[in-house]
C-alpha distance (Angstrom), angle and dihedral (degrees) to the residues before:
residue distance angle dihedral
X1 . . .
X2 3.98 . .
X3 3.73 121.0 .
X4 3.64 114.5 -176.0
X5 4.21 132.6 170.1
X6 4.16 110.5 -122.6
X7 3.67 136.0 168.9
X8 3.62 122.7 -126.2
X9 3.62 134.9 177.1
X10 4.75 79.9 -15.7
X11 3.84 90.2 -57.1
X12 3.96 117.1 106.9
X13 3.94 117.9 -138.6
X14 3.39 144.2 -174.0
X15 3.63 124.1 -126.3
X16 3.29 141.2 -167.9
X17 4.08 128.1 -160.5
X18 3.74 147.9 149.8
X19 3.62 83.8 -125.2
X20 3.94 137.3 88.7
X21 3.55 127.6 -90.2
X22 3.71 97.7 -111.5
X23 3.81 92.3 57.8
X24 3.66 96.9 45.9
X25 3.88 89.5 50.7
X26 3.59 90.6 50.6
X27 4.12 92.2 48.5
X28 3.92 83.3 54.4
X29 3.82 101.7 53.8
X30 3.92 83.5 44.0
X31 3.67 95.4 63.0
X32 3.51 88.4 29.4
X33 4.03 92.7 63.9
X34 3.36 95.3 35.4
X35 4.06 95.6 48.8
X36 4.50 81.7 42.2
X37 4.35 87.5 56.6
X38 3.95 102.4 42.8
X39 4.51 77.8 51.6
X40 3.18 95.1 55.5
X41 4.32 98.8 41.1
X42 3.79 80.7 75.4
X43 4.09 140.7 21.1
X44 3.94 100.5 -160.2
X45 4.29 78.6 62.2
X46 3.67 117.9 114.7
X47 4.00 114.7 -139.2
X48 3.99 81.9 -123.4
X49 3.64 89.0 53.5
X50 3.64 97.4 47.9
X51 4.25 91.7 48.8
X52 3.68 89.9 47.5
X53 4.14 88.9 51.5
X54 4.01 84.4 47.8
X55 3.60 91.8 55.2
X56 3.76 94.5 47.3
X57 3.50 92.3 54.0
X58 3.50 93.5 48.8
X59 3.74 92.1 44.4
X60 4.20 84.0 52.2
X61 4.03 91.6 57.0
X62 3.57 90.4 45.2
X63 3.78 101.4 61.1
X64 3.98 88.5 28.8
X65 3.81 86.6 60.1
X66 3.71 89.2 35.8
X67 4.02 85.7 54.8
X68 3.40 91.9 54.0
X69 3.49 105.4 54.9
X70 3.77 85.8 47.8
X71 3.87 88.7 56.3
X72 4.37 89.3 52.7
X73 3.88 88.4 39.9
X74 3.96 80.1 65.5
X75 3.79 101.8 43.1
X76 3.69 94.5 48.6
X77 4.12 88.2 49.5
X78 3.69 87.5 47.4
């Protein structure tokens, strides 16, 4: 298990992962950009507002990739 210190959206973190340092650091300046560009669509947004958007989106890809596999699972069956 990996812990590592990272920055996101100004506010340092500790995380923890069965993955390497490089990836996790990566991941973080991800969510980090992606958290920085829904803040600055908009100055009436909260920085909670804008991490909670980031983690809907990314929530959204999930299950849309997650409904796509599902949909492939069942033409290869078929």
């Amino acid at each position: 298990m990996h812990t590592l210190e990272v920055e996101i959206f100004n506010t340092q973190l500790t995380v923890w992962s069965g993955e390497n340092a490089a990836y996790l650091e990566a991941l973080a300046a991800e969510v980090d950009t992606r958290i920085q560009q829904i803040y600055a669509t908009s100055a009436q947004i909260s920085p909670l507002r804008a991490a909670i958007m980031a983690a809907y989106q990314y929530a959204d890809e999930a299950k849309q990739q997650q409904g796509k596999k599902l949909t492939e699972q069942i033409h290869r069956s078929s």
